[in-house]
C-alpha positions in Angstrom: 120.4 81.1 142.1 120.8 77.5 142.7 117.4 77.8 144.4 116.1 79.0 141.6 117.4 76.2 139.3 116.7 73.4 141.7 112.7 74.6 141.5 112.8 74.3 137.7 115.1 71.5 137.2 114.5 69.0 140.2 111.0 70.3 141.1 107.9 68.6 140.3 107.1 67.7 136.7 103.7 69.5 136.9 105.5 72.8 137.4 108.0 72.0 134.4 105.3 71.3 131.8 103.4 74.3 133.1 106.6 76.5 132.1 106.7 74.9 128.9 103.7 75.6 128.0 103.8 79.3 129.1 106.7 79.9 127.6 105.5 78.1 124.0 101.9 80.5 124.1 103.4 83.7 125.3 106.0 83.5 122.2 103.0 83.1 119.8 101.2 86.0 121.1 105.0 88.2 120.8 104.8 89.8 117.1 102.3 87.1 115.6 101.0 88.2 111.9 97.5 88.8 112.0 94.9 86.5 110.8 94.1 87.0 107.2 90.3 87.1 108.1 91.3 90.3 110.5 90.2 93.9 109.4 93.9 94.7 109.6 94.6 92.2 107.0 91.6 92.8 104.7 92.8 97.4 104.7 96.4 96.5 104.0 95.7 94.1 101.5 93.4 96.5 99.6 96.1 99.1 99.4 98.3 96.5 98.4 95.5 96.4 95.6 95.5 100.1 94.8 99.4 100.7 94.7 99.6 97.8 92.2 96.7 96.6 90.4 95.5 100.1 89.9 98.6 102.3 89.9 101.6 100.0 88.3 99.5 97.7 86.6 96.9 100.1 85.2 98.9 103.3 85.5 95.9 104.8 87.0 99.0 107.2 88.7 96.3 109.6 90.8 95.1 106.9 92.8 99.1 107.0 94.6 98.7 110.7 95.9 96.3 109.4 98.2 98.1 106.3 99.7 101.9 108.0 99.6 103.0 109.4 102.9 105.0 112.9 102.4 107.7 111.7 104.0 108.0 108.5 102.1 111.1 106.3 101.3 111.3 103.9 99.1 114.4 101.3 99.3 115.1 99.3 95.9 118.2 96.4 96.1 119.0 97.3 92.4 117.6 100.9 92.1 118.7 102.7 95.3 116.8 105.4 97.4 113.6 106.9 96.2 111.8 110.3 98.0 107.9 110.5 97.4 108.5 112.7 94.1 111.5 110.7 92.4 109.4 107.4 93.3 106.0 109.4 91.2 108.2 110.6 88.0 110.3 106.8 88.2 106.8 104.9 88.1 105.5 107.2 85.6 108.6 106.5 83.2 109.1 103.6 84.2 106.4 101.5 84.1 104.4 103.9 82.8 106.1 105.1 80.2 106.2 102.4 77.8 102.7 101.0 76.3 104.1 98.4 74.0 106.0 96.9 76.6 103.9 97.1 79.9 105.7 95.7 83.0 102.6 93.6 85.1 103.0 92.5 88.7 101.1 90.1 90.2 100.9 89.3 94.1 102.3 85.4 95.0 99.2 84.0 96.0 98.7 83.7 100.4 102.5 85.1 100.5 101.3 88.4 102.1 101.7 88.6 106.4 100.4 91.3 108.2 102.7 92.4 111.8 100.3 95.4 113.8 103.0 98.1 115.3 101.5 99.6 118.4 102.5 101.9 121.4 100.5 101.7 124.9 98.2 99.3 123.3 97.3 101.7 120.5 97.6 100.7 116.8 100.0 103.4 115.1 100.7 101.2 112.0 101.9 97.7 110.2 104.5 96.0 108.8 103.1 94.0 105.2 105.7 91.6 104.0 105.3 89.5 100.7 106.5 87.9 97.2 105.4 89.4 94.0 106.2 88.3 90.3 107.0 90.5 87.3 105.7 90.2 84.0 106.2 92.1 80.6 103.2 92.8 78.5 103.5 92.3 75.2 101.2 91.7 72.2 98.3 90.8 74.9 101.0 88.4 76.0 102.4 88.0 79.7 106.2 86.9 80.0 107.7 86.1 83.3 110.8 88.2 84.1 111.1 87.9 87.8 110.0 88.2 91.4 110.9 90.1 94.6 110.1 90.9 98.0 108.5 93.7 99.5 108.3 94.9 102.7 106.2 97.7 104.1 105.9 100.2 106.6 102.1 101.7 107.1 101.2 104.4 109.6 98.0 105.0 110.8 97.4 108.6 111.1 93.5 109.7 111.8 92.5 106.9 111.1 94.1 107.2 107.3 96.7 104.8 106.3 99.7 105.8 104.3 102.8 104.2 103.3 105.6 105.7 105.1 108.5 102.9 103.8 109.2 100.3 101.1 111.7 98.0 101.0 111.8 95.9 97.8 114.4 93.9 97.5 115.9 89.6 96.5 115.5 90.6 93.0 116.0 87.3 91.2 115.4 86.6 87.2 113.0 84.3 85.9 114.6 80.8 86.5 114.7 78.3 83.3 
């Protein structure tokens, strides 16, 4: 052992700044995010699309069978657990239900990263993370009421991506 730590500690300078600098590019290639230009990015984001612009913002509710995993979960910091058929009939009441008062959610600009999950070298799925804002609709009007975070699970399952797990959660007000 002292070997060891005379090489790295009392050795040459070349060979410590060579370490250095393998250690410093091998943790940037260990879980990095992918690039938002990536194909990755570009699918998930477009889900993200569906599930919200088109489903909770426009209650366009068909457009979820599609994109909900049979064995989804979702996790909520305020409302607790959610199957795949509770979380249908709580978006359909819930933020469906009420046309004169029409909650809105809108993605935090560039807040959205991207983590690929693979096994053998083989992309099985992603982790999305992000920052969204609530609004209430009202009278053609938006008003702030909050934000969150979101984090979730995707599987890729011939070649269909579905969202297996949600965790939303850091629920905070509107700060005045």
């Amino acid at each position: 052992m002292k070997e060891l730590f005379d090489f790295f500690f009392k050795g040459d300078l070349f060979w410590k700044i060579v370490l250095l600098i393998w250690s410093l590019l091998s943790t940037l290639f260990v879980n990095a995010q992918v690039d938002r230009n990536s194909e990755l990015f570009k699918t998930l984001k477009s889900k993200d699309s569906i599930i919200f612009e088109r489903t909770f913002n426009k209650c366009e509710l068909q457009k979820l069978d599609d994109i909900i995993d049979q064995d989804f979960e979702f996790y909520h910091d305020l409302g607790g657990i959610e199957n795949r058929e509770d979380f249908f009939k709580s978006v359909q009441k819930n933020i469906c239900g009420n046309k004169n008062e029409k909650p809105i959610r809108k993605l935090v600009d560039n807040s959205i990263k991207v983590y690929p999950l693979t096994k053998n070298g083989k992309l099985y799925g992603a982790i999305q993370k992000g920052k969204h804002t609530f609004h209430i609709k009202k009278n053609n009007k938006l008003i702030p009421t909050g934000s969150a975070l979101f984090t979730h699970v995707w599987i890729l399952n011939n070649n269909i991506w579905k969202l297996k797990r949600v965790l939303s959660y850091n629920h905070l007000p509107v700060q005045n």
